[in-house]
C-alpha positions as CSV (number, residue, x, y, z in Angstrom):
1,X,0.0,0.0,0.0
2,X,3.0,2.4,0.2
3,X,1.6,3.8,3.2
4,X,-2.0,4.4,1.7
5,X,-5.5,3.8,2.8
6,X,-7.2,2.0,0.2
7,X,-10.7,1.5,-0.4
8,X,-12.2,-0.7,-3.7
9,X,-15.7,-0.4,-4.8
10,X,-17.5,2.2,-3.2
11,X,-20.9,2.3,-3.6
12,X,-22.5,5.8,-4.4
13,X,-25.9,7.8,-5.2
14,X,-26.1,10.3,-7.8
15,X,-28.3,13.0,-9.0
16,X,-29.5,10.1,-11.7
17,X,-28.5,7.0,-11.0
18,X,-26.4,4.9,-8.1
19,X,-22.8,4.4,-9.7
20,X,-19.7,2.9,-7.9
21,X,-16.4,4.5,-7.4
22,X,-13.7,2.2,-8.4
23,X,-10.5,3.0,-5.9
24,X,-9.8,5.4,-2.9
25,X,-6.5,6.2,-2.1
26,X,-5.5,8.3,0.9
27,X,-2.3,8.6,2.2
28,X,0.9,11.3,1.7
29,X,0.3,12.2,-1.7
30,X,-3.5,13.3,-1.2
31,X,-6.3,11.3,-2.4
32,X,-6.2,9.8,-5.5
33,X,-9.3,8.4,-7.1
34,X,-9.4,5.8,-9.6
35,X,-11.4,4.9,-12.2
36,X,-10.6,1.8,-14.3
37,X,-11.5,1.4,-17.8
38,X,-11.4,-1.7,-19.8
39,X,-10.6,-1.6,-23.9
40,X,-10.2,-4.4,-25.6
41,X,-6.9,-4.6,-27.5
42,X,-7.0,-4.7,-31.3
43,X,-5.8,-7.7,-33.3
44,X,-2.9,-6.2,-34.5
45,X,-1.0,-2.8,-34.3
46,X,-0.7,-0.8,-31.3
47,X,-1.8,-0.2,-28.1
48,X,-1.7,3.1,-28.2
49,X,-3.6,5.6,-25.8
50,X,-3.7,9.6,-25.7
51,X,-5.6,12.5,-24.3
52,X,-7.4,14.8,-27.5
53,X,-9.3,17.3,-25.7
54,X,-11.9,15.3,-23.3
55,X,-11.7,12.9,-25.6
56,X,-9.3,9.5,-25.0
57,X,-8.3,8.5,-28.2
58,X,-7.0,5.1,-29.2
59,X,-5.0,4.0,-31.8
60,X,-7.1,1.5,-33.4
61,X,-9.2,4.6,-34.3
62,X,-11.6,4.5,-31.4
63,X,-12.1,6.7,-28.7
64,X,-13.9,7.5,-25.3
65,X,-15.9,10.7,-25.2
66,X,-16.9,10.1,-21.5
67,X,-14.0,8.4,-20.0
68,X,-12.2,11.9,-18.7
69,X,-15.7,13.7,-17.5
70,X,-16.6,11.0,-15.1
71,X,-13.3,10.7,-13.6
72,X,-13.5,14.7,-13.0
73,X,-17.2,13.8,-11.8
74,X,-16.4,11.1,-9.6
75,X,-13.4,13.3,-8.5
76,X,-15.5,16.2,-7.5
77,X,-18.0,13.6,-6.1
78,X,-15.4,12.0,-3.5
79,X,-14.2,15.7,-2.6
80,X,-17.8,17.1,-2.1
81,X,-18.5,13.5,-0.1
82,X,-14.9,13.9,2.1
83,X,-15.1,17.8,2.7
84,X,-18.8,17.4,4.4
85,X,-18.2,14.1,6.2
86,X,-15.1,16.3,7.8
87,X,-16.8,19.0,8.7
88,X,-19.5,16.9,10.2
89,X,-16.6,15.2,12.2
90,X,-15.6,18.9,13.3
91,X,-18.7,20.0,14.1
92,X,-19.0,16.8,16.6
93,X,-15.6,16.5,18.3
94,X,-13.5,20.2,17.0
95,X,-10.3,18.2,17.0
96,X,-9.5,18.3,13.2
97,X,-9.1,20.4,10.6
98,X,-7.2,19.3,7.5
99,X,-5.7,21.5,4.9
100,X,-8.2,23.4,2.2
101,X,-9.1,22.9,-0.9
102,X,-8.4,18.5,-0.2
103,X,-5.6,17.4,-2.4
104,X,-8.0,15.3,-4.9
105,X,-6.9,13.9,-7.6
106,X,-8.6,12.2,-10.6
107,X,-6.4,8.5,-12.2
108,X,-7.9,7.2,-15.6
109,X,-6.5,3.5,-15.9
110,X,-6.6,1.9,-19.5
111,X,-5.0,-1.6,-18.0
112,X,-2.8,-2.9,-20.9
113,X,-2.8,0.1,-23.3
114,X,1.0,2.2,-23.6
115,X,0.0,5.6,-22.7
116,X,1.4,8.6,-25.0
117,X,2.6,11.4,-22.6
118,X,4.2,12.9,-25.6
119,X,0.9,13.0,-27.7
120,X,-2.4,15.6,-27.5
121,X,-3.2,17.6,-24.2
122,X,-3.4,16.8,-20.6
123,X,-5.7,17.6,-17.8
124,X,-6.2,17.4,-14.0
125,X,-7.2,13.8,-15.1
126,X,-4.2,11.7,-14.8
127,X,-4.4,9.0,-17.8
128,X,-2.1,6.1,-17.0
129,X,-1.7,2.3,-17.4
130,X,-2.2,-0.1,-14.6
131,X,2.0,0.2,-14.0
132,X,2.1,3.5,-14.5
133,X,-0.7,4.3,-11.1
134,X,1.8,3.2,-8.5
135,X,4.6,5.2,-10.2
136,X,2.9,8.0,-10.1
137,X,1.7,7.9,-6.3
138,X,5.2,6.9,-4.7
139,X,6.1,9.9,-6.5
140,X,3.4,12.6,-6.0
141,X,5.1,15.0,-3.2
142,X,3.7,15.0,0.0
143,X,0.2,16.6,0.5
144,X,-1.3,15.4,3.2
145,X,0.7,14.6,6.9
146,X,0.0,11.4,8.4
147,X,-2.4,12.5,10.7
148,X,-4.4,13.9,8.3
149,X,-4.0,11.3,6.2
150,X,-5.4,8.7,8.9
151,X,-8.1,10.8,9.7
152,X,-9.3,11.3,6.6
153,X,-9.4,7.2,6.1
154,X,-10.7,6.8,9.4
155,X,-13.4,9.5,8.7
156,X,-14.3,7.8,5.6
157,X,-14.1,4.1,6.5
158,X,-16.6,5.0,9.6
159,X,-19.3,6.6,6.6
160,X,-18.4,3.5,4.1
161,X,-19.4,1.0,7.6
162,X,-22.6,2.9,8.0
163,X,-23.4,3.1,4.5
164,X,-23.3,-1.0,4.2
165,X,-25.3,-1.1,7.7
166,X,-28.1,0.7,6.6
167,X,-28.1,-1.4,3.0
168,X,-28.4,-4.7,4.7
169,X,-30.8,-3.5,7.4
170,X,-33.1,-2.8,3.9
């Protein structure tokens, strides 16, 4: 875990529809969330991958038009989620306050698929391979102490432990 707090498969409710966020990482870095994508590989020919505008583009021709909003979506969702489960901790016990704006941060993976850094433009959406995510953590500098690190983890695991509670209670 390289000194993260990991959480897989977190269920969520949406304006529209219930949707799942994939991975949760906390730790010194900030909190990265990740979304996983899977694209089947062509035949033949590369494996390319490469961010056009919103757009990930592939270099069988294909491309995903909604790939990059949701991760930004789900990013803003965990922030939104995080920022008011904190200040509902505050509220109750006034004993932590953790740095502002949270250090969120958006991971498109395309497991398999080479990933182009060279190639079109680049966003607060990290695009990466499934290599390329741990890389990219152990090397993020440090955003978050350990404290706040743990609390945050501890503030969410609590919420995600409720959450299942009250789906098996209905």
């Amino acid at each position: 875990t390289h000194g993260y707090h990991v959480f897989h498969d977190i269920p969520c409710t949406g304006r529209r529809k219930a949707f799942n966020i994939d991975h949760v990482l906390i730790g010194p870095g900030g909190i990265f969330v990740v979304e996983t994508k899977a694209k089947s590989k062509p035949d033949a020919g590369e494996t390319v991958a490469w961010v056009q505008g919103n757009t990930v583009q592939f270099s069988d021709g294909s491309y995903s038009a909604n790939a990059i909003p949701q991760a930004m979506a789900i990013g803003e969702h965990v922030d939104k989620l995080l920022t008011g489960l904190i200040d509902e901790s505050v509220a109750l016990c006034q004993t932590f306050t953790p740095s502002r704006p949270l250090p969120v941060r958006p991971i498109l993976v395309y497991p398999g698929w080479y990933i182009d850094k060279k190639r079109g433009d680049w966003h607060d959406v990290l695009l990466t391979c499934t290599e390329g995510v741990v890389g990219f953590i152990r090397k993020s500098k440090p955003r978050l102490s350990d404290r706040e690190a743990k609390r945050i983890a501890l503030i969410l695991g609590k919420h995600l432990q409720q959450e299942r509670r009250e789906l098996i209670e209905h």
